[in-house]
C-alpha positions in Angstrom: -6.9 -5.5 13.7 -7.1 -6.8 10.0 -6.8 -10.6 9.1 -8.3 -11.3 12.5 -10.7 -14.0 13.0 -13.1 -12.9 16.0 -16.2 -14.0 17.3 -19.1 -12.2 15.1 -21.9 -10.9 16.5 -26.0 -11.6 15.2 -27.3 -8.6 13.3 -30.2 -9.3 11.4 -31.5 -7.2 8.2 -34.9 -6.1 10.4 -32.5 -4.1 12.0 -31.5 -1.9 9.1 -35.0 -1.9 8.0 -35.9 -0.2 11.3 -32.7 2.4 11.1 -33.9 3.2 7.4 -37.8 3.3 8.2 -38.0 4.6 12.2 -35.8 7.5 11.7 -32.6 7.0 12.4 -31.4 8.5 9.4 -31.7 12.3 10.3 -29.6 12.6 12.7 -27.2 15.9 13.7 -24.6 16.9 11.5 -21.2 15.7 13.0 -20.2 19.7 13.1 -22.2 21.7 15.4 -24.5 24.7 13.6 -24.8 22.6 10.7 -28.4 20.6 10.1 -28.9 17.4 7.8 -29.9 17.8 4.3 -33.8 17.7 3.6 -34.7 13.9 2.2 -34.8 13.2 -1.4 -34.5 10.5 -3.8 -30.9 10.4 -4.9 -30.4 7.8 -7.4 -26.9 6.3 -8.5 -25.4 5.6 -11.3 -22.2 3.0 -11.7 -20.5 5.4 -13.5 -16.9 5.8 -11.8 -15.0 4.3 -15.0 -16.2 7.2 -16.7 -14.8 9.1 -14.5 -11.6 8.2 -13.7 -10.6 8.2 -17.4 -10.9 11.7 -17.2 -8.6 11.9 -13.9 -4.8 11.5 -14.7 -3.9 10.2 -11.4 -5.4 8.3 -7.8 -2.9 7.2 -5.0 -5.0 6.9 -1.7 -3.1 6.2 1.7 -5.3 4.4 4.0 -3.9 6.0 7.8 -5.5 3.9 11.1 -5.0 7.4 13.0 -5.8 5.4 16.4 -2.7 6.9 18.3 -3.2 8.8 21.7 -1.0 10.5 24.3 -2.7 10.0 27.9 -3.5 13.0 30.2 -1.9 11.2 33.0 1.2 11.3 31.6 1.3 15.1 30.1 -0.8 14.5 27.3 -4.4 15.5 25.8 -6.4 12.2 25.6 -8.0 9.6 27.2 -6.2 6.6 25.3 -3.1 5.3 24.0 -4.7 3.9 20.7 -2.6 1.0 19.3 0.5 2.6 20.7 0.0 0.1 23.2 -1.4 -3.3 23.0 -2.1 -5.7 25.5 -1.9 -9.4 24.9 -4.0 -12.2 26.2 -2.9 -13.0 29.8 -2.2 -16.5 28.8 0.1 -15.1 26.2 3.8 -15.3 26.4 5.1 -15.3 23.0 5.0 -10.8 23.0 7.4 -8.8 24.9 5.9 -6.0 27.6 5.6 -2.6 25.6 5.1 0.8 27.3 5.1 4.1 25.2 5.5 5.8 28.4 8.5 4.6 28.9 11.8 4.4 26.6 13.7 1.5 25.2 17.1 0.5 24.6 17.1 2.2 20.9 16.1 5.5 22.6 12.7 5.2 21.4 9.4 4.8 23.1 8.0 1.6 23.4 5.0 1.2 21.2 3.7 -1.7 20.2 5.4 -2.6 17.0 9.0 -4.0 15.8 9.5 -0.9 14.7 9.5 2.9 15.8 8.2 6.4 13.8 11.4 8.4 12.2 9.4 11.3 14.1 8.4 10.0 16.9 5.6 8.9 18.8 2.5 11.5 18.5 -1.3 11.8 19.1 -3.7 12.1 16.3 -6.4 14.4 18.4 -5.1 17.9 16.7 -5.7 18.9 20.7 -2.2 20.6 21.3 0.3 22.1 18.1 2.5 19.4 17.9 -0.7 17.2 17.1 -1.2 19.4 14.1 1.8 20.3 13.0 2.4 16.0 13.1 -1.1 16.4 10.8 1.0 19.1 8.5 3.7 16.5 8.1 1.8 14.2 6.8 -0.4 16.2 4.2 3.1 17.5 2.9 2.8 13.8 1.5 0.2 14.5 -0.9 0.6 16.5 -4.2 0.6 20.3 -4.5 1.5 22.9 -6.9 4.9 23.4 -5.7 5.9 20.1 -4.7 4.6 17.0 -5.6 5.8 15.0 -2.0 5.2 11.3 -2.3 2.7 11.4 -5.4 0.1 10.8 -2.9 -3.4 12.1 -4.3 -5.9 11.9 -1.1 -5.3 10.7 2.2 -8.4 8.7 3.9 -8.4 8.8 7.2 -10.0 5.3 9.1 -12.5 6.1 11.7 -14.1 3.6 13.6 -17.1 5.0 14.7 -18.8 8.4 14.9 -21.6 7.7 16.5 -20.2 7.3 19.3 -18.0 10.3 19.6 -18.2 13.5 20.2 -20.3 14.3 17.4 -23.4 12.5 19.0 -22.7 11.8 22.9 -21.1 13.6 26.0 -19.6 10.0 26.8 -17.4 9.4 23.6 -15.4 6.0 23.2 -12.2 6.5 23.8 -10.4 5.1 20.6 -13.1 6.0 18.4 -13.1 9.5 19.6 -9.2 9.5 18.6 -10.0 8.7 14.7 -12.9 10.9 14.5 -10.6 13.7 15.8 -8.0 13.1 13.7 -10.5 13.4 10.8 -11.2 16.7 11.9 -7.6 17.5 12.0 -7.0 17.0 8.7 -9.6 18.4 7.0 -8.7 21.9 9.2 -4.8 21.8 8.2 -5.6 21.4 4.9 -8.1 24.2 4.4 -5.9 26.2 6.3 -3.3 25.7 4.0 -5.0 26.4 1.0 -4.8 22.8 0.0 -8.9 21.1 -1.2 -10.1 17.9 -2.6 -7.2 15.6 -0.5 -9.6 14.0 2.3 -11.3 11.6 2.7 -13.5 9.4 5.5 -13.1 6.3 5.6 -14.3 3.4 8.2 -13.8 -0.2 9.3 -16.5 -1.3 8.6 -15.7 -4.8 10.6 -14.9 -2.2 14.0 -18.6 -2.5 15.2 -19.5 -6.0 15.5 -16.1 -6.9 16.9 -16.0 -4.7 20.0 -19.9 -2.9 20.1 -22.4 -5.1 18.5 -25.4 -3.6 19.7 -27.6 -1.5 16.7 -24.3 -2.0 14.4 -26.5 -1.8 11.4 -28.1 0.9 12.4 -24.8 2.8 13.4 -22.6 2.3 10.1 -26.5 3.6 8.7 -25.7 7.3 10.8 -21.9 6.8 10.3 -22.3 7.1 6.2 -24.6 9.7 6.7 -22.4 12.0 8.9 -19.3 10.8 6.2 -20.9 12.0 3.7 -22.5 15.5 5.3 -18.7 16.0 6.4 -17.5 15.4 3.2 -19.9 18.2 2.2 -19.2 20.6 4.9 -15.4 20.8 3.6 -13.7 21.8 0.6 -10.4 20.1 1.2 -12.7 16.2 1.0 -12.0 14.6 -2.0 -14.7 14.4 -4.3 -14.8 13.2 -8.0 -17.4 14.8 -10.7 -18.1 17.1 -7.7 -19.5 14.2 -5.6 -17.7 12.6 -2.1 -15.6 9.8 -2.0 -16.0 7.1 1.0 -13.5 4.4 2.0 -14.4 1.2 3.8 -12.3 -1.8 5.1 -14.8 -4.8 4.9 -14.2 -8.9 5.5 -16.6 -11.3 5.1 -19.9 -10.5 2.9 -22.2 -13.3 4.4 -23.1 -10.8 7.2 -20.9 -12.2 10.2 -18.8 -9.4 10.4 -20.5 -6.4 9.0 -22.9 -5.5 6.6 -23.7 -8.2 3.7 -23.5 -6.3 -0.5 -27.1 -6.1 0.0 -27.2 -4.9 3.6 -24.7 -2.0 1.8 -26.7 -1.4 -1.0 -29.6 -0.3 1.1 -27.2 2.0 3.4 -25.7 3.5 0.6 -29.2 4.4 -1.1 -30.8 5.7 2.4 -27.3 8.3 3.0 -27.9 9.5 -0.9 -31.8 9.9 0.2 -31.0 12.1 3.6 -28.4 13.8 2.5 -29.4 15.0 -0.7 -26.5 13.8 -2.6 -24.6 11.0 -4.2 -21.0 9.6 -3.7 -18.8 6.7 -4.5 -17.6 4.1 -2.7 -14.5 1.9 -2.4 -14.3 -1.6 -0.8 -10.7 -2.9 0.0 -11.7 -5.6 0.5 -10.4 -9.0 2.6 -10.1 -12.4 0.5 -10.7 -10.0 -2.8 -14.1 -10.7 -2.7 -15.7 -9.3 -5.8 -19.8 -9.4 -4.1 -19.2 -6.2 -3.1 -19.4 -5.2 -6.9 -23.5 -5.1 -6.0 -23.0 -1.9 -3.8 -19.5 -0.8 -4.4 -18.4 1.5 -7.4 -14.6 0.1 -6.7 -13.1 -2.9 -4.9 -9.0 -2.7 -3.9 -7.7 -5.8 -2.7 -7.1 -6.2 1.2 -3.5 -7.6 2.2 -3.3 -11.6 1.4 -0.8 -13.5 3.8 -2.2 -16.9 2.0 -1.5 -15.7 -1.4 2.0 -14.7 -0.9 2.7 -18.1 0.9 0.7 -19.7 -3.1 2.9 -17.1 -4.9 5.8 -18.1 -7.1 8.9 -16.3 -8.5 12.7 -16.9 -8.3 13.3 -13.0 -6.8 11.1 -11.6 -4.5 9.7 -8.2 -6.9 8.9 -11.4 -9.6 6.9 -13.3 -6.8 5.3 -9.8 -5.9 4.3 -9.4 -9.4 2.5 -13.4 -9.1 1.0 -12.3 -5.4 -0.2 -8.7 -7.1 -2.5 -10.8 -9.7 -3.3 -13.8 -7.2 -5.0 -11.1 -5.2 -6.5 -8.6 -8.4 -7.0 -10.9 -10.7 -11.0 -12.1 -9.8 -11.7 -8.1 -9.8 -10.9 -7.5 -13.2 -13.1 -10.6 -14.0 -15.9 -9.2 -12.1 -15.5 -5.1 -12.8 -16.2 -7.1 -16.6 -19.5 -8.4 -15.5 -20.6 -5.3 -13.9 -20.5 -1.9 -15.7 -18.9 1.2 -14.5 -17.3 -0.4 -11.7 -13.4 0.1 -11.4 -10.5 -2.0 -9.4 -8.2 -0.5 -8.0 -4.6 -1.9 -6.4 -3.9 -2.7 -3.3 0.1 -2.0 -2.4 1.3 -2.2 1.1 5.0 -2.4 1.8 4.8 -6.0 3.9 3.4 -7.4 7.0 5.5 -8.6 10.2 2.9 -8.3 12.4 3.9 -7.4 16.2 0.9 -9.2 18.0 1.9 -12.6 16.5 -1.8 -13.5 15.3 -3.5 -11.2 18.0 -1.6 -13.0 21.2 -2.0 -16.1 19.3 1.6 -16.8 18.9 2.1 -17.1 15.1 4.4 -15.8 13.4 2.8 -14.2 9.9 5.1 -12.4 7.7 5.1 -10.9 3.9 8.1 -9.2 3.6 9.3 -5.7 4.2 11.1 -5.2 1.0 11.3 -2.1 -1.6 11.4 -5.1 -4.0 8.0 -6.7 -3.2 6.6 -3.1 -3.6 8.2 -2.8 -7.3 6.4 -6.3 -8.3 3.6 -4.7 -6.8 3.5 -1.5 -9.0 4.9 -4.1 -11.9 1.5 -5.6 -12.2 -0.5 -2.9 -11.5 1.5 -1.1 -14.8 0.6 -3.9 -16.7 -2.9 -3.5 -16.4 -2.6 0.1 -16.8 -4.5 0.6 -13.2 -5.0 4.0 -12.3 -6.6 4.3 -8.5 -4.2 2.8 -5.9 -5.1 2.2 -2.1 -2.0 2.7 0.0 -2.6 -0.3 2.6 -1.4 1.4 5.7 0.3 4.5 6.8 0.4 3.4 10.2 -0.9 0.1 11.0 2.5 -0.5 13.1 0.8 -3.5 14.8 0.4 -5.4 11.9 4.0 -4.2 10.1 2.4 -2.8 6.9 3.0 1.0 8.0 4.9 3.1 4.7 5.1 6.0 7.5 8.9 6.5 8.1 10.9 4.7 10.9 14.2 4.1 12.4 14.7 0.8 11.0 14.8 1.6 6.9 14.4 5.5 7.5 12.5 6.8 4.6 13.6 4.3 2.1 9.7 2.9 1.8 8.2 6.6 1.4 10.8 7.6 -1.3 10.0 3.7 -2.5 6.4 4.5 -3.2 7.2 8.0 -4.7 9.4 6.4 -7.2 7.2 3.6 -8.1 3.8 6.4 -8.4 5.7 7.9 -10.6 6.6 5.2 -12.8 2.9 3.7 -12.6 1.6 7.2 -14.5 4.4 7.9 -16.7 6.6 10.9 -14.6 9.7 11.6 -15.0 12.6 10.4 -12.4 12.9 13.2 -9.9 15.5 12.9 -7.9 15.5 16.2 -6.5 11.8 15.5 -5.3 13.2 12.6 -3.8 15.9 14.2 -1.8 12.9 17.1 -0.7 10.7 14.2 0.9 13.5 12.6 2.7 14.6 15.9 4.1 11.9 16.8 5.1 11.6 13.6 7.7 14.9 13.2 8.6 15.4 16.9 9.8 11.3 16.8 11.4 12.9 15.8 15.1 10.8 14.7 17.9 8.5 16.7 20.5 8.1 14.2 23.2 11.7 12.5 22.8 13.6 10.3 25.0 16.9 11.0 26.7 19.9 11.4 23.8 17.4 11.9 21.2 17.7 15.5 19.9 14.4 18.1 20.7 12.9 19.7 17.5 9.3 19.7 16.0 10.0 21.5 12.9 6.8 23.2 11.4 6.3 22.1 7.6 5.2 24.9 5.0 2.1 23.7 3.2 1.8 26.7 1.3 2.7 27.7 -1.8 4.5 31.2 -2.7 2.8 33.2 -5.5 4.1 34.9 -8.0 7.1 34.3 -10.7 11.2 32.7 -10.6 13.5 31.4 -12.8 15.0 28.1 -13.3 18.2 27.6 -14.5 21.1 24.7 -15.0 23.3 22.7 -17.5 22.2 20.4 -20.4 24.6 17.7 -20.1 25.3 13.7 -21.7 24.3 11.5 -18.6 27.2 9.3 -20.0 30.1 11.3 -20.8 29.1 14.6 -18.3 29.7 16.7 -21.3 27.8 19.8 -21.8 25.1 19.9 -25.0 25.3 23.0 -26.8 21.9 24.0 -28.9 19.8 21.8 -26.8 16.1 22.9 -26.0 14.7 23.1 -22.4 10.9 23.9 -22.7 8.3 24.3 -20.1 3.8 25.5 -21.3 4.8 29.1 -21.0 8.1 29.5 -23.1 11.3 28.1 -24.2 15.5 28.6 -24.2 18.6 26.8 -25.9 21.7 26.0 -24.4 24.9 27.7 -24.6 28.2 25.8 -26.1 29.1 25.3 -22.3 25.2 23.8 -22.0 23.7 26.5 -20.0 20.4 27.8 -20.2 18.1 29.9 -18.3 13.8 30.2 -18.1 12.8 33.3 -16.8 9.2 34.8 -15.8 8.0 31.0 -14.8 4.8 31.1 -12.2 5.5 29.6 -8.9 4.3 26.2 -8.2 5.4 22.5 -9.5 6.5 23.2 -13.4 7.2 20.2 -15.9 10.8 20.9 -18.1 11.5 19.1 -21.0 15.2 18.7 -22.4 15.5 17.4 -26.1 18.8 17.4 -28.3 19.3 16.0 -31.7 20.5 12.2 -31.3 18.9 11.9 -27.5 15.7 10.9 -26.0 13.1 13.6 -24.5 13.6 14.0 -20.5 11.1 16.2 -18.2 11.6 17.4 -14.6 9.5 17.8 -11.8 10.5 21.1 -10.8 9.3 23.2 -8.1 9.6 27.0 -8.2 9.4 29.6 -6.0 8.1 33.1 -6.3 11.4 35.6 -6.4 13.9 33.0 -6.3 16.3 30.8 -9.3 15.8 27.5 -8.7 18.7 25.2 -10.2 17.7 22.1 -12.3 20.2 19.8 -14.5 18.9 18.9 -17.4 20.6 14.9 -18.1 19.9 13.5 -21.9 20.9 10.1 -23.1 21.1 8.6 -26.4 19.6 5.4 -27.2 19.1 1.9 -28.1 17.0 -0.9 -28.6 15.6 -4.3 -26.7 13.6 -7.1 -29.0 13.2 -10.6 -28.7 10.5 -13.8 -28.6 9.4 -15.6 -25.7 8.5 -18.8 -26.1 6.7 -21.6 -23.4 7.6 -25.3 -24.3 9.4 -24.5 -27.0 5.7 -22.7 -28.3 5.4 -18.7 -29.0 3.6 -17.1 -26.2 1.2 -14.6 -27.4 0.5 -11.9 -24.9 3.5 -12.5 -22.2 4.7 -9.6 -20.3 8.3 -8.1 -20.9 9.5 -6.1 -18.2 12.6 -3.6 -18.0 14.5 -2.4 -15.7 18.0 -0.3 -15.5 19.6 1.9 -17.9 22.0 5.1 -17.5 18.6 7.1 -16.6 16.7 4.8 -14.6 14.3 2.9 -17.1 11.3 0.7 -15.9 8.6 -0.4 -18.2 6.6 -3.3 -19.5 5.8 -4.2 -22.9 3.4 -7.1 -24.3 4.2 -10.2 -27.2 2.1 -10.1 -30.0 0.5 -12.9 -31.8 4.0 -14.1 -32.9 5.3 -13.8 -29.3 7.6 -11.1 -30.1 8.0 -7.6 -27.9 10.0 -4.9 -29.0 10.6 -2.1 -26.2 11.3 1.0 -28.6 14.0 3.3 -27.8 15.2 3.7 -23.9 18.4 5.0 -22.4 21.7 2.8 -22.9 23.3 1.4 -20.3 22.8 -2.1 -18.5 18.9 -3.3 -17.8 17.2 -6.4 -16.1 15.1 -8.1 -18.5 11.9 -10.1 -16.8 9.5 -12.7 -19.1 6.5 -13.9 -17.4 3.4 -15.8 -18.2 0.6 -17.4 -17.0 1.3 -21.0 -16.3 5.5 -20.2 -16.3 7.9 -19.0 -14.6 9.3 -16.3 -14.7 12.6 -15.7 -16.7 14.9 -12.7 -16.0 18.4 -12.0 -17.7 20.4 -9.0 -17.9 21.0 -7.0 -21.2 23.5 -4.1 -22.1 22.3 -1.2 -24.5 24.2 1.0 -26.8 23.8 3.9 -28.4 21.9 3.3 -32.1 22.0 -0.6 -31.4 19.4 -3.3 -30.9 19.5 -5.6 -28.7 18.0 -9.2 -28.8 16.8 -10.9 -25.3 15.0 -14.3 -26.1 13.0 -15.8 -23.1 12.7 -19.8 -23.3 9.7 -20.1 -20.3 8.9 -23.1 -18.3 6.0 -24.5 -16.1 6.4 -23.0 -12.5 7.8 -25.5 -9.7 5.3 -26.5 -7.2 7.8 -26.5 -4.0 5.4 -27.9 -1.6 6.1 -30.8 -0.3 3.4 -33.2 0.6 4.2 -36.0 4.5 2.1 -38.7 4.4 3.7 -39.8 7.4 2.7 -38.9 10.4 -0.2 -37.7 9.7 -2.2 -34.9 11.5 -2.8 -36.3 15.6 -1.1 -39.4 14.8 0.0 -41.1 18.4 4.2 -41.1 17.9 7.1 -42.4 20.3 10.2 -41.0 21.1 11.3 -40.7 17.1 8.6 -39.9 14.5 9.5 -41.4 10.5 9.3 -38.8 8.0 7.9 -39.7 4.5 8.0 -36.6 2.2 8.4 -36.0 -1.2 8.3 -32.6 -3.4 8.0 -31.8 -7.1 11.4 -33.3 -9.1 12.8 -29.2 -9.0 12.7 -29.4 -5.4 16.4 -29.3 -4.6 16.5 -29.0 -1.2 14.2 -29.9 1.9 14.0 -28.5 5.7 12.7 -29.9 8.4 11.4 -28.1 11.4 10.0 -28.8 14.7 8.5 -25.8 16.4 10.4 -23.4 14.3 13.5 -25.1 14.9 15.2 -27.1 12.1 15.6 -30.4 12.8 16.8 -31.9 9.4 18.4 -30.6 5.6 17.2 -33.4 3.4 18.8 -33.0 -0.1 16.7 -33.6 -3.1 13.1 -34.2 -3.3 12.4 -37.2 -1.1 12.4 -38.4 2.5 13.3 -41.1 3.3 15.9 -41.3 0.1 15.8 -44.7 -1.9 16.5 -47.1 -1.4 16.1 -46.5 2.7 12.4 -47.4 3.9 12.9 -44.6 7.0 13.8 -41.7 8.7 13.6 -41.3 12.1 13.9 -38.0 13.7 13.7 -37.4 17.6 14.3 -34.8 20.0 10.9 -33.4 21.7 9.0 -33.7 24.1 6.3 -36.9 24.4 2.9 -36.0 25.3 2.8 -32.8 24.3 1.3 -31.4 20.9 4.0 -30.3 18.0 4.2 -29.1 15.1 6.0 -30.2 12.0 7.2 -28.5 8.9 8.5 -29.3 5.9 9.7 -26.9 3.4 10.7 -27.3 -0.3 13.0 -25.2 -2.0 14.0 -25.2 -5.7 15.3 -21.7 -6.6 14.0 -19.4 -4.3 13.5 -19.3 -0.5 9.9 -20.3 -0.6 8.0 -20.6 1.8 5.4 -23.7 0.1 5.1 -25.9 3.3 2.9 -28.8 5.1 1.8 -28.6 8.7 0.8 -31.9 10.8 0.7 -32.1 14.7 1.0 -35.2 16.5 1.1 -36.1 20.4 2.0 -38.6 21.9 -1.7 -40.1 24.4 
């Protein structure tokens, strides 16, 4: 869907003049009984930095919701979605997949490498199982008694609505499926009890790919109806009392969708119809910062070209290096243009299923828990607030967080962790064991044969009234208990016994923050969720302390502004400090115990080194930094469509920290060159054979110094 080259389609500006000046822009409200909002002349103001310092918290999951369930085989709609994709009939390099069938794992077979922890669903809301699926999912987000993945809105894709339901008899299938999904979500959570969590979002590229025709003039209606819906229900997210909207967009010179200016004009005629202003957030492909000119926020799109330029000798250091590769231009131009805010962009990898859309090219980030800490690393050291969760369910494309059987929840409970870290919460590992529970005991409704039958509803609601918490103060080292300790929460206070024990009674139901403290240890709050008429049980672990200092230096020269970053301790520990003008850092007090230590800079490497903390001591970690190695090699012979015989002679050469070199033919590896240079002196060749003549290749060499980096050069060559 994403990162798709396809053939763009003419659509001139006349024809959003006509949509803004013949009309087009009252149309029916998207709910029946409801009409459009008089015109009026809503003007906008850039103000979202404003306020989102005044918001303490913004984690957005971007969900495709483009899934179906067939009526010809028992279920409600008229389309699989993306459960099934069909390649090119000149395509060989994808497996057959057919989600009405079952595979070998005892899972249908939907189009991806992977398959949902709860099964393969429908996103219509048209039968219970739909919607309690729906409840699953919004048991992500954040409520007063449980706090699920950190997750602050969910924005659900649509493609078109138009042409759904909402306007014609005759609705497009797979657009009919997102639009109905929207719906779905906004009822489950109002019916819940649960507001200011949804919101529309659109690809904003879905148009001129697949129904060209008045494309202008139908994203014109769509953000019209997005933001009438968004009116219509309390659960839509809204900041300062105003909607929120969500758009994928590519290219900005027009080809595939609207140009900034072609935007800018949308945006204003919605805020005109409807009678009220919004915000808008562009994640955006290639990072483009033009969208700045209509856009309030930009959140980067995922980047397979910038992880392949990204350096580091672990994979959550060359995370950190892709995470700025792909941010970095949006800070420069949020700088440039007041009010304007950038947000992340995390996803969890990419192995995409359709190989390039049939083409039959393998394009990978990888699926790693790592490369979403590097992620969340950067993003804490530029204090970013907003995050756009990049996808819940793009299973296609292999950047879904949703649960599967592959890694289980591990991604989910990933993204929790790292939230959490990114806005200063306390480790929760109770929270932690909640949201995996919750998945792992959902079952399956339409399961194949051995898998066990459940579809387990999930309580949304919160229970009113008042409960206790209770539990032991303890040393996180020792397990000793910590008499005359203080556990606190708003409403009151209690000290621990000499065996450690404390109780809070008379505590209001709902998500409570407890704080431990204890002369000679650090501060610790909890997460804790109570429940109206119940004792809930939390342990309350303190640690003592110590200390982490040191320089870094680059060349031998202090570096003023590097980034320290820690990770490890006896209560899990991540942060990231600055060097000042002297290049020194000094991490303040943190829990002993053993910790990662990572130096980076611009124009270095990175440098980590481990680092044991005791209790009253500091500790000294120096960081020596050097340039980054450029492990790409460079062939100057062949050369691209260079006429070969049966043996081609490689020349190649890499950087002098280039240990190693591989050579590959079509994937397969051909050749292990060690060192830097091919052929080595004082040899003048080296011939490598076995392929085909008259038939095009390709050729690939790749360096490698101390990672597995991927840094390569491509030529093809035939033989006439």
């Amino acid at each position: 869907m994403r990162i798709v080259p396809r053939a763009p389609a003419a659509v001139s500006l006349a024809l959003l003049s006509c949509a803004l000046a013949c009309g087009n822009g009252d149309p029916p409200s998207p709910e029946k009984g409801v009409g459009a909002s008089p015109r009026v002349v809503v003007p906008h103001s850039f103000d979202l930095d404003q306020q989102m310092a005044t918001i303490p918290h913004l984690a957005i999951m971007f969900s495709m919701s483009w899934f179906g369930f067939p009526s010809e085989f028992g279920g409600t709609d008229n389309t699989w979605g993306t459960w099934i994709f069909a390649p090119p009939p000149t395509t060989t390099c994808l497996g057959t997949n057919n989600p009405a069938a079952c595979g070998a794992d005892q899972q249908h077979e939907i189009a991806s490498k992977r398959r949902p922890l709860a099964g393969f669903y429908t996103v219509s809301g048209k039968d219970i199982e739909s919607l309690r699926r729906t409840d699953l999912f919004l048991s992500t987000l954040r409520r007063s008694c449980d706090d699920g993945a950190k997750l602050d809105a969910w924005a659900v894709q649509l493609s078109s609505i138009v042409l759904t339901s909402a306007h014609t008899a005759s609705p497009e299938p797979n657009a009919e499926l997102n639009y109905r999904a929207l719906l779905s979500f906004f009822q489950e959570a109002e019916a819940n009890g649960i507001a200011n969590v949804i919101i529309p979002a659109q690809d904003a590229t879905w148009y001129w790919h697949f129904h060209p025709s008045n494309a202008l003039a139908n994203i014109q209606q769509d953000a019209i109806d997005m933001v009438n819906l968004s009116l219509q229900h309390s659960s839509a997210f809204k900041i300062n009392g105003k909607p929120v909207l969500l758009y994928y967009v590519d290219s900005s010179s027009g080809s595939d969708g609207p140009t900034p200016a072609q935007w800018e004009a949308i945006f204003a005629n919605a805020r005109s119809t409807t009678g009220s202003d919004f915000y808008t957030i562009a994640n955006a492909q290639g990072s483009n910062t033009a969208w700045f000119q209509a856009f309030d926020a930009i959140a980067p799109w995922i980047d397979l070209s910038a992880w392949g330029a990204a350096a580091g000798s672990t994979t959550r250091q060359r995370a950190v290096d892709y995470a700025g590769r792909i941010t970095n231009s949006i800070f420069t131009a949020a700088a440039a243009n007041p009010g304007r805010v950038v947000f992340g962009g995390v996803s969890p990898g990419f192995d995409d299923y359709t190989e390039h859309w049939g083409a039959c090219e393998v394009r990978l980030i990888p699926r790693d828990t790592e490369f979403v800490g590097g992620q969340f690393d950067y993003l804490k050291s530029k204090a970013v607030k907003g995050v756009v969760l990049q996808t819940w369910d793009d299973w296609t494309e292999g950047s879904e967080w949703e649960p599967d059987t592959a890694s289980g929840t591990a991604f989910l409970v990933s993204l929790r962790n790292n939230l959490g870290n990114l806005y200063g919460e306390t480790p929760d590992p109770a929270g932690d064991t909640r949201l995996d529970n919750r998945w792992q005991s959902y079952g399956q409704a339409r399961n194949c044969p051995g898998v066990p039958m459940g579809t387990s509803p999930v309580t949304l609601t919160c229970g009113t009234g008042t409960g206790a918490i209770t539990g032991v103060v303890s040393n996180v080292q020792t397990g000793g208990a910590i008499s005359g300790a203080t556990v606190s929460w708003s409403g009151g206070s209690a000290v621990s016994d000499t065996a450690g024990n404390y109780t809070l009674a008379n505590v209001p139901a709902g998500t409570v923050a407890v704080t431990g403290t204890a002369t000679g240890y650090l501060a610790r709050s909890y997460s804790v969720a109570v429940t109206g008429g119940a004792t809930t049980t939390q342990a309350i672990q303190l640690s003592t302390s110590g200390k982490i200092v040191g320089n870094v230096t680059g060349n031998g020269t202090a570096l003023s502004g590097a980034t320290v970053s820690i990770s490890g301790g006896q209560i899990p520990t991540s942060q990231s400090v600055t060097t000042d003008a002297a290049g020194h850092y000094d991490q303040g007090w943190v829990p002993i115990g053993s910790y990662t230590v990572t130096c980076s800079a611009t124009g270095f490497a990175p440098l980590s080194q481990t680092a044991s903390v005791a209790t009253g001591a500091t500790t000294t970690v120096n960081c020596a930094l050097s340039p980054p190695c450029n492990e790409q090699p460079v062939i100057t012979e062949p050369f691209d469509g260079q006429s070969v015989g049966p043996a081609i002679n490689l020349h190649a050469s890499a950087a002098s920290c280039v240990t190693v070199m591989k050579v590959y033919i079509d994937d397969v590896i051909v050749q292990t060159i060690s060192g830097n240079v091919s052929p080595v002196p004082p040899a003048t060749a080296n011939w490598i054979n076995g392929y085909t003549e008259g038939v095009a290749h390709r050729l690939v060499v790749v360096g490698f110094a101390n990672d597995a980096g991927t840094a390569s050069t491509t030529v093809h060559f035939t033989w006439p």
